[in-house]
N, C-alpha and C positions, 0 to 999 in steps of 0.2 A: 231763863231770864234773858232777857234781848236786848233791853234798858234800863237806864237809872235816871232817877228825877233828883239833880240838888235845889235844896230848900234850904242849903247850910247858908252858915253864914259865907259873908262875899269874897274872903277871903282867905276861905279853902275851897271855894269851884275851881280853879283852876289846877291844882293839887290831886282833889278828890275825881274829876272830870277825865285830866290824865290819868290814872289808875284803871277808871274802869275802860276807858279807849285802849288803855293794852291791852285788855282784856277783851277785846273786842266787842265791847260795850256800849249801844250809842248813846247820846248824853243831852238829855235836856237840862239846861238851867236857868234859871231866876238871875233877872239881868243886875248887876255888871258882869258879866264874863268871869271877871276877876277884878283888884282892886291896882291891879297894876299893868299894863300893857306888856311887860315882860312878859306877866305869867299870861296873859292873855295869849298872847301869841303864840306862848309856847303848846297851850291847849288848842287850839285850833290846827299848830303844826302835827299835834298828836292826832288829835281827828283823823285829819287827812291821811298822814302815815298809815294810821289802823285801820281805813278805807270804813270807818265810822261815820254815822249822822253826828252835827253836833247842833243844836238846837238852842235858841235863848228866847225866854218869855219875858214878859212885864206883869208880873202877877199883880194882882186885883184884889186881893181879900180885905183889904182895910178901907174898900170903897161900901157905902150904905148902898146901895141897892145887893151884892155880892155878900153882904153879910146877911140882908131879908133872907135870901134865899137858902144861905147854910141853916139859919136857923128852921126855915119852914122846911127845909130835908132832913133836918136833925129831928124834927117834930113826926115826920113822918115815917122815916125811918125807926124812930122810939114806939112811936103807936102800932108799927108794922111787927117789929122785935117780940114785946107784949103781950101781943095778944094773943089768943090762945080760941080755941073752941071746942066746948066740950067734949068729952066722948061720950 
């Protein structure tokens, strides 16, 4: 494992983020950073320390075009799972 993706909630990326940076972990997460500039800081310090990427997204998932498409992968993926062909 090379990375970790937080999807937690916003106010343990910062907590969770430093853990896996000592770890030598790089760290994507789901924006705010954290819910407090302290701990923000302190996870960016960790980053840097651990000679870690640290990464922050704007996830999309409760936008209507973004949910068409999980579903129409979810459809596809189920129809893929499924199915089967004789022997």
């Amino acid at each position: 494992m090379n990375a970790v993706i937080l999807g937690t909630p916003s106010g343990l990326h910062a907590q969770q983020g430093i853990a896996a940076a000592q770890h030598g972990l790089h760290v994507l997460t789901e924006k705010p950073i954290d819910i407090t500039t302290k701990n923000a800081d302190a996870l960016i310090s960790a980053a840097e320390k651990s000679k870690v990427k640290l990464a922050v997204i704007f996830q999309d998932r409760l936008k209507p075009n973004i949910q068409r498409l999980k579903q129409w992968l979810d459809r596809a993926s189920s129809a893929n799972h499924f199915s089967s062909t004789p022997a």
